[in-house]
C-alpha positions in Angstrom: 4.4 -60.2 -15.9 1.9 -58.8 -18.3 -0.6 -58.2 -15.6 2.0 -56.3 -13.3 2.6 -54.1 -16.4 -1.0 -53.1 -16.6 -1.5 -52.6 -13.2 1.6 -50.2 -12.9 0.2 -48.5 -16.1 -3.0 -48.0 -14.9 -2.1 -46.8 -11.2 0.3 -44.4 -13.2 -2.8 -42.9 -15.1 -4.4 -42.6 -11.7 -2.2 -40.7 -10.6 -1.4 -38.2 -13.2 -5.5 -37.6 -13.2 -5.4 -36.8 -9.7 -2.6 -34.4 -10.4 -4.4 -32.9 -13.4 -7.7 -32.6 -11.2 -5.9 -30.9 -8.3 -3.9 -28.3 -11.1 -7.4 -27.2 -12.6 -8.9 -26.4 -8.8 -5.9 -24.5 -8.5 -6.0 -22.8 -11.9 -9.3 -22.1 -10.6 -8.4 -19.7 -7.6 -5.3 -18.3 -9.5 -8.2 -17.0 -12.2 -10.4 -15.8 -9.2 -7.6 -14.3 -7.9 -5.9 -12.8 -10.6 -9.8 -11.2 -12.0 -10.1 -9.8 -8.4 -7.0 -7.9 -8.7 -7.9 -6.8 -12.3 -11.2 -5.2 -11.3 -9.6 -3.5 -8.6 -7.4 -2.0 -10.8 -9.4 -0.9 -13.1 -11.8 0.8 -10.6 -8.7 2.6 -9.2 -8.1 3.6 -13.1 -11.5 4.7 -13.4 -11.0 6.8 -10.3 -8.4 9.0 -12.3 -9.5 8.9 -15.6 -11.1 11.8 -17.0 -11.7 10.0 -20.9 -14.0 6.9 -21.7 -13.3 3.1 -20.1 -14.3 0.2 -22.0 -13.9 -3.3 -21.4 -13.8 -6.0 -24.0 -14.0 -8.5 -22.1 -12.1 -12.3 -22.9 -10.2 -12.4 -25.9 -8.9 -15.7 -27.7 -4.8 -15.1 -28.3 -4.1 -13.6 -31.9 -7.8 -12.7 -32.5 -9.4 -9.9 -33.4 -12.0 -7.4 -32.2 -13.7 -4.4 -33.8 -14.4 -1.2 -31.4 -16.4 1.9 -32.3 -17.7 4.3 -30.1 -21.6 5.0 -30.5 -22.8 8.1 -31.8 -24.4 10.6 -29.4 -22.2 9.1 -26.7 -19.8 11.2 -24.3 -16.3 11.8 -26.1 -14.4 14.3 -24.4 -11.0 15.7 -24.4 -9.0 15.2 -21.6 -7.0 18.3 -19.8 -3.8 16.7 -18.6 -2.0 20.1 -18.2 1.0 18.4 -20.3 3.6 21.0 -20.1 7.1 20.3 -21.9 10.0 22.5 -21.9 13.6 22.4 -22.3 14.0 21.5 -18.5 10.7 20.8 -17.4 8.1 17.5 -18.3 5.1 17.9 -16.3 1.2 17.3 -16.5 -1.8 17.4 -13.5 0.2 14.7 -11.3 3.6 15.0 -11.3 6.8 17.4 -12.2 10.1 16.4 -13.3 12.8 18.9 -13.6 15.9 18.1 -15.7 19.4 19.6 -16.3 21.3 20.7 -19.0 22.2 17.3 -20.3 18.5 15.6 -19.7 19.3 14.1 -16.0 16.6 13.8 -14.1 17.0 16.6 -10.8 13.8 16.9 -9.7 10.7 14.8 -9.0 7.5 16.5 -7.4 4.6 14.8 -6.4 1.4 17.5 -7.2 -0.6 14.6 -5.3 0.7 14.2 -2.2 2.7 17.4 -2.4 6.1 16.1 -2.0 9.5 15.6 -3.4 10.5 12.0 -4.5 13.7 12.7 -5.1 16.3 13.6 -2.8 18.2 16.7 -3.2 21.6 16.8 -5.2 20.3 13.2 -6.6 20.2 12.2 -10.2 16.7 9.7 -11.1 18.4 8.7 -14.3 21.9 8.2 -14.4 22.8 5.3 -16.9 26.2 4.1 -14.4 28.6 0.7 -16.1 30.6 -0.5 -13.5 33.6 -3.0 -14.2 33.0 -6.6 -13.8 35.7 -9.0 -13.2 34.2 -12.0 -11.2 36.6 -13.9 -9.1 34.9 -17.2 -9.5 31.7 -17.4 -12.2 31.4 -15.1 -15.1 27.3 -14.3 -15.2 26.4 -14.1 -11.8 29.4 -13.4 -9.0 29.0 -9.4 -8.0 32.0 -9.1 -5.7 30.9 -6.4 -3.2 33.6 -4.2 -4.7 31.7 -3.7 -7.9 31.2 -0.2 -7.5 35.0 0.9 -7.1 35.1 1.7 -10.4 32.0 3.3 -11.9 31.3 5.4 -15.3 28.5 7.7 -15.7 26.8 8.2 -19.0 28.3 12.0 -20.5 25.5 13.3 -22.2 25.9 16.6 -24.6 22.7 18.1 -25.1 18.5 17.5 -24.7 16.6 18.6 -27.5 12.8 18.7 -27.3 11.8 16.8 -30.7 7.6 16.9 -29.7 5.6 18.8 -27.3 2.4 16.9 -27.1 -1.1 16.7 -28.6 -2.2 19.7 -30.5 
């Protein structure tokens, strides 16, 4: 009987090593994956950025690094063209137009030179709809959810910061 024991103890221990062995090849190619799509990103970031890119490379959780820039090195100020107005939030890339209560109207694309949002829409709306599930409380949307809807009333948009200065 002991013998049986050991042997399903150690063909357990087998196992769970094969299992651990075939996790870390897999960890592997998630971390080759997942460091392909950060440089990609960050050349894409670079593409657009018009102020200084640094990298610091792997850091161990809760640690801590000290950055300084080096003198004599490039440090420039970047020219978003942030403009902010009572109706208007907009900079090099895109323009968003608001209303009198701070709903979203307007969405322009200077990029691509078009307009995201479709006209007589709203792009913020806060909207509560009644929810009276007929079976489960947390996750049954009947598909009559919408029939009765309430829309956020807002009063007033007041400008508290316009930007750097």
């Amino acid at each position: 009987m002991e013998n049986s024991i050991w042997s399903f103890i150690e063909a357990h221990i087998q196992v769970r090593a094969e299992v651990y062995k075939d996790s870390m090849v897999q960890y592997e190619k998630v971390k080759t994956l997942c460091n392909g799509i950060i440089n990609s990103a960050m050349k894409v970031i670079e593409k657009y950025s018009d102020g200084d890119l640094f990298s610091t490379g792997v850091l161990e959780p809760s640690s801590i690094t000290s950055l300084s820039f080096v003198a004599g090195q490039r440090n420039s100020t970047v020219n978003t063209g942030l403009l902010i107005e009572d109706n208007v939030l907009e900079n090099n890339y895109i323009r968003f137009e608001l209303n009198t209560v701070g709903e979203i109207v307007r969405i322009y694309d200077k990029e691509n030179l078009r307009e995201v949002l479709s006209e007589g829409s709203i792009a913020n709306q806060l909207q509560a709809f009644e929810d009276r599930p007929l079976e489960w409380d947390a996750w049954d949307i009947e598909s009559y959810y919408d029939d009765k809807m309430w829309t956020s009333e807002l009063r007033s948009v007041k400008v508290l910061e316009r930007g750097v200065r």
